[in-house]
C-alpha positions as semicolon CSV with decimal commas, in nm:
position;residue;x (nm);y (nm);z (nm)
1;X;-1,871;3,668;-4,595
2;X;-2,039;3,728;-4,277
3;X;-2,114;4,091;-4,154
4;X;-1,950;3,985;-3,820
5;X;-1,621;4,033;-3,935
6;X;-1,501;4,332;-4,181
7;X;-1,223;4,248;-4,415
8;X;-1,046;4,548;-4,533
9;X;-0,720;4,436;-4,779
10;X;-0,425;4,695;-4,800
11;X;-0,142;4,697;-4,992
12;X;0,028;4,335;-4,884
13;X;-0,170;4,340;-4,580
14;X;-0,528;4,323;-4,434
15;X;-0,723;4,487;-4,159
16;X;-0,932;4,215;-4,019
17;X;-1,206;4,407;-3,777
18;X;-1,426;4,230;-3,572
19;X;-1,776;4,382;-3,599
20;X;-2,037;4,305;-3,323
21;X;-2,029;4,629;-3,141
22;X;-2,354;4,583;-2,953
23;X;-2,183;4,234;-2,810
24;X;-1,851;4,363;-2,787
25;X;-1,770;4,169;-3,039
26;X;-1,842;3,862;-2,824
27;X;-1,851;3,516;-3,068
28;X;-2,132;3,365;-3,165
29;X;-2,042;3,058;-3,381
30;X;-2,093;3,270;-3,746
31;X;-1,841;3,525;-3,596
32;X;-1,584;3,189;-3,566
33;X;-1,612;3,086;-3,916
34;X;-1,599;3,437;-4,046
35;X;-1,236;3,515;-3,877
36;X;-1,132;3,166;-3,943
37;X;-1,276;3,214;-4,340
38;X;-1,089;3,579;-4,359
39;X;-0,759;3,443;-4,205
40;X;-0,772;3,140;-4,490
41;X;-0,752;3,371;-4,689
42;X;-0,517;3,570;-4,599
43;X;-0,260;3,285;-4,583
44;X;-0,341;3,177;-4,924
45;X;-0,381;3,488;-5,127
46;X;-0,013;3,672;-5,131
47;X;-0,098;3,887;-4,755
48;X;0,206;3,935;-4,595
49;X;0,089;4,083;-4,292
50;X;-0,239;4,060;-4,053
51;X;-0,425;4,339;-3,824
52;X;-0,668;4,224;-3,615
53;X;-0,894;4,525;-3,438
54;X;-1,234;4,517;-3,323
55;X;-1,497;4,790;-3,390
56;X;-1,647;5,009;-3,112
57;X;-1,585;5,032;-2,765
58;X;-1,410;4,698;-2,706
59;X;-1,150;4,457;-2,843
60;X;-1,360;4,198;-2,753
61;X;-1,574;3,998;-2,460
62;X;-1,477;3,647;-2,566
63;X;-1,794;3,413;-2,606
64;X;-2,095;3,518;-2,627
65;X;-2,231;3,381;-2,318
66;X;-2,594;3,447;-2,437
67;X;-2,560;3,104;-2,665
68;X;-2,390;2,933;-2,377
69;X;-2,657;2,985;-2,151
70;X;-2,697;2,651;-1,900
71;X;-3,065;2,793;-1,810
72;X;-3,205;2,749;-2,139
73;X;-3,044;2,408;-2,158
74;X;-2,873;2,106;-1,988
75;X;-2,637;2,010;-2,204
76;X;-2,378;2,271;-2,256
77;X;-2,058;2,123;-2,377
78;X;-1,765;2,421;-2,302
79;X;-1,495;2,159;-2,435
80;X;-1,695;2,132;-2,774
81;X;-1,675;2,537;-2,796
82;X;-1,305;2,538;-2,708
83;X;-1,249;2,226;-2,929
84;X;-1,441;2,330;-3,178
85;X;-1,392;2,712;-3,236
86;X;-1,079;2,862;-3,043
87;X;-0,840;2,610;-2,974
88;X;-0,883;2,583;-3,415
89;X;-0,814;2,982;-3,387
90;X;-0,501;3,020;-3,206
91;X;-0,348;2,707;-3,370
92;X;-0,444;2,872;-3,717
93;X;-0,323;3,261;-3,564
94;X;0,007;3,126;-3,479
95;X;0,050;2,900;-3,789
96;X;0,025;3,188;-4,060
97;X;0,370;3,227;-4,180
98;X;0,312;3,641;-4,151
99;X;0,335;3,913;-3,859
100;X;-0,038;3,916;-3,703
101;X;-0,056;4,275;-3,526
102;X;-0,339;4,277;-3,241
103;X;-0,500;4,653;-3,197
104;X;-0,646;4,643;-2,896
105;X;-0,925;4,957;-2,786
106;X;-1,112;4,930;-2,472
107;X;-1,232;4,548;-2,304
108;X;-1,037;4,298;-2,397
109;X;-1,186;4,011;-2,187
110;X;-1,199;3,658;-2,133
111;X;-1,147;3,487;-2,478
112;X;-1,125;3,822;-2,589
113;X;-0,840;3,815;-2,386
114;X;-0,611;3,490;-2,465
115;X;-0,740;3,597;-2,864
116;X;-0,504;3,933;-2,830
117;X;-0,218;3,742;-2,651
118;X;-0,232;3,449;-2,902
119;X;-0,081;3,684;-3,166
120;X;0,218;3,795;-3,242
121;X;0,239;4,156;-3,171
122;X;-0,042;4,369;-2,969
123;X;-0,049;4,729;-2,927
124;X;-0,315;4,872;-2,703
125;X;-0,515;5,155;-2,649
126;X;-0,407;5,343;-2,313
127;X;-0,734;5,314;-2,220
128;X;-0,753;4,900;-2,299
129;X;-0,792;4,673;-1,973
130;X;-0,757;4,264;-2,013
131;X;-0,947;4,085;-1,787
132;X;-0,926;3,732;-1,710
133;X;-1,300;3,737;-1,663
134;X;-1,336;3,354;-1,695
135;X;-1,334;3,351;-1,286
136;X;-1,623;3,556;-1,252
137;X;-1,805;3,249;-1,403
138;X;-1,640;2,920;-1,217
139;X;-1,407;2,920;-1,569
140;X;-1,071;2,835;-1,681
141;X;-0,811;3,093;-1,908
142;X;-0,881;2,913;-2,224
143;X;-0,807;2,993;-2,564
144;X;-0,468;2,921;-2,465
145;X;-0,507;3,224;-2,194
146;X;-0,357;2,937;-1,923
147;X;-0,043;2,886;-2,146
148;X;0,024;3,269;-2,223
149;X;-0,010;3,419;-1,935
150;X;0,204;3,176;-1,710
151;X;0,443;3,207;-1,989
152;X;0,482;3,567;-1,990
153;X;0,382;3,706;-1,670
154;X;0,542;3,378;-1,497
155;X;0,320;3,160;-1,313
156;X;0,265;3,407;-0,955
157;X;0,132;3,689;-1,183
158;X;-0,064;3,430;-1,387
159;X;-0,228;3,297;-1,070
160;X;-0,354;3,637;-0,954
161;X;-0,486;3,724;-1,320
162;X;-0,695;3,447;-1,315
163;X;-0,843;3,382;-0,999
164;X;-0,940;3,735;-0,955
165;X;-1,052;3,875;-1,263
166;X;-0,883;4,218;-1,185
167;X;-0,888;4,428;-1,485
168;X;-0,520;4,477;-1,597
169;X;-0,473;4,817;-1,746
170;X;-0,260;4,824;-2,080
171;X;-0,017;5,023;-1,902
172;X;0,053;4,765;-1,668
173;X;0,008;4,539;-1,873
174;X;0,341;4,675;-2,133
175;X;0,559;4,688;-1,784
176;X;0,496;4,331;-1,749
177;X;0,555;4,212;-2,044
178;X;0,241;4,082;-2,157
179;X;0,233;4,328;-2,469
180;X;0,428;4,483;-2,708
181;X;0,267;4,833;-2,696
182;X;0,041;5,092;-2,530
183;X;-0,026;5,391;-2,671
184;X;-0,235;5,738;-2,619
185;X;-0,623;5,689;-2,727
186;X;-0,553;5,880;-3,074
187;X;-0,255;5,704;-3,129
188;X;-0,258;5,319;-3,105
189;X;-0,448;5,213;-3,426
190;X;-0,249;5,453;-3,644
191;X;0,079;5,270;-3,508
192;X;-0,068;4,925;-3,558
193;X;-0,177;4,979;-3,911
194;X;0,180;5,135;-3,980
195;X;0,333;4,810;-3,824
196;X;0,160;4,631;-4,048
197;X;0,238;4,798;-4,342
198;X;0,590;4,786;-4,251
199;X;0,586;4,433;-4,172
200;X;0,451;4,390;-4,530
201;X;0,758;4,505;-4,707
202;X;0,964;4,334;-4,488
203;X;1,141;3,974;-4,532
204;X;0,779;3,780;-4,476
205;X;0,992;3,374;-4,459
206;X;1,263;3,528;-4,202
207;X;0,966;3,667;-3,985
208;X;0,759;3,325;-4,047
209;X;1,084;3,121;-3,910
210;X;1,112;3,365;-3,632
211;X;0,774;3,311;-3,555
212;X;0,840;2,903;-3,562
213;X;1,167;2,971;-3,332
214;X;0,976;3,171;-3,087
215;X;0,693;2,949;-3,059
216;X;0,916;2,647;-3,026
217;X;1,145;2,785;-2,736
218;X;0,819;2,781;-2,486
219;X;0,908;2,426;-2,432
220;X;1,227;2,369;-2,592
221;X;1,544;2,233;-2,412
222;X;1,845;2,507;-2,506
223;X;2,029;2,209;-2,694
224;X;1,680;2,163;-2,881
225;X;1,688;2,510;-2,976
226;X;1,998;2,538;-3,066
227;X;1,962;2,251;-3,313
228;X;1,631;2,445;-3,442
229;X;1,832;2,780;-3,468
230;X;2,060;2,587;-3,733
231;X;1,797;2,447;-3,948
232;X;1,622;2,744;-3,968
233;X;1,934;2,973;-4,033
234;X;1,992;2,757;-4,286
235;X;1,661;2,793;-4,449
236;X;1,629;3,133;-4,428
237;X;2,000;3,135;-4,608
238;X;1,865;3,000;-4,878
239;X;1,592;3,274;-4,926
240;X;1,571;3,555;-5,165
241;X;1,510;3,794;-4,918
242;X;1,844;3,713;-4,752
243;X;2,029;3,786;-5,101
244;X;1,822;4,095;-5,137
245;X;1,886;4,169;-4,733
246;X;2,258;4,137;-4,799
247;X;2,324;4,297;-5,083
248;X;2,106;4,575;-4,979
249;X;2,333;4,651;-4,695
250;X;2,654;4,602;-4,881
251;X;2,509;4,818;-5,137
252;X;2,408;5,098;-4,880
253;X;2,076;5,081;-5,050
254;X;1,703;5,044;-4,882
255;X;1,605;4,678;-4,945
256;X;1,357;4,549;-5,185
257;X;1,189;4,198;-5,028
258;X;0,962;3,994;-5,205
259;X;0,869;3,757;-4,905
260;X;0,907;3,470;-5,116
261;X;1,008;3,135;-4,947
262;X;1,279;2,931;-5,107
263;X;1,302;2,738;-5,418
């Protein structure tokens, strides 16, 4: 595997850094495949969990503008990139039937940006700032950055994100909602990896049909929903980790899940 990403498996769960510190971890197209090669993996080979983190100063710049560069050519395609590369990585981030924790240190900008928000849990670095930095070059939010943002800052907040490029401080950023977490400097990465680990012993096809429910209330009537709620209860019924959940508790006993989906 590419040096561009550093895979780093735990017990039921994996740290997935990515490693272009000089860039700030901007993507080049080898970075792409590598996360999209390590996160494969991780859905296929028993991980219950995913951390993603990116080494050095920064999260993460988004693309590496340096390959998109319209001087050094005339026929830069933007929809191929976001066809092509991210739009592929958020539909594959929020398919994985797992937790994926976001650890977010310093820049997390542009693509870099919508990347964090796209999973399912981020916890940030007191000193982390997201920046809608896709303004400062005549952009759009992409990597579904348009779709998050209205959806969890509403669309007034979402406006001002994006057509000024004002660095958001994590801070602010917890008060409204946009993340889960933010944490002292010393502080943030510890809690995301222990997140992790605890969402690795936990009930891994409850938290997958969460995930699903979640997801599909962004556009969801409430009758929809409540016809989704069902099926899904009723799944999840059906799971050994429900059994083991249940007779944990009626036990008084600490619960022992497998994660395994139904038979």
């Amino acid at each position: 595997m590419s040096d561009t990403v550093l895979v780093d498996r735990q017990d039921g769960w994996v740290e997935i850094t990515l490693n272009r510190p000089d860039r700030l971890n901007s993507f080049n197209e080898d970075q792409h495949l590598a996360l999209r090669a390590a996160l494969d993996a991780a859905a296929t080979d028993g991980t219950r969990a995913v951390l993603l983190t990116g080494a050095g100063k920064g999260f993460c710049a988004g693309q590496d503008l340096g390959d998109r560069d319209p001087r050094k050519t005339d026929k830069i395609d933007l929809g191929y990139t976001v066809r092509t590369f991210w739009a592929p990585l958020v539909r594959q981030i929020r398919a994985l039937e797992m937790p994926v924790v976001c650890a977010v240190n310093g820049v997390a900008a542009g693509a870099g940006s919508s990347l964090a928000l796209a999973c399912d849990m981020v916890i940030a670095s007191e000193k982390a700032k997201f920046i809608q930095s896709f303004a400062n070059v005549g952009l759009i939010p992409d990597t579904g950055g348009s779709f998050s943002l209205t959806n969890l800052v509403g669309p007034a907040r979402a406006r001002g994100l994006a057509l000024t490029a004002e660095p958001l401080p994590a801070a602010t950023a917890e008060a409204w909602g946009l993340i889960w977490k933010c944490l002292p400097e010393d502080e943030y990465l510890t809690a995301a990896r222990a997140q992790a680990a605890k969402f690795a012993q936990g009930p891994t096809f409850g938290y997958a049909q969460t995930k699903k429910a979640i997801q599909a209330a962004e556009t969801n009537t409430m009758d929809a929903q409540l016809d989704l709620e069902a099926e899904l209860m009723f799944q999840c019924g059906t799971s050994p980790d429900y059994a083991e959940g249940v007779g944990a508790f009626l036990d008084k006993r600490k619960p022992s899940f497998t994660g395994e989906k139904p038979q």
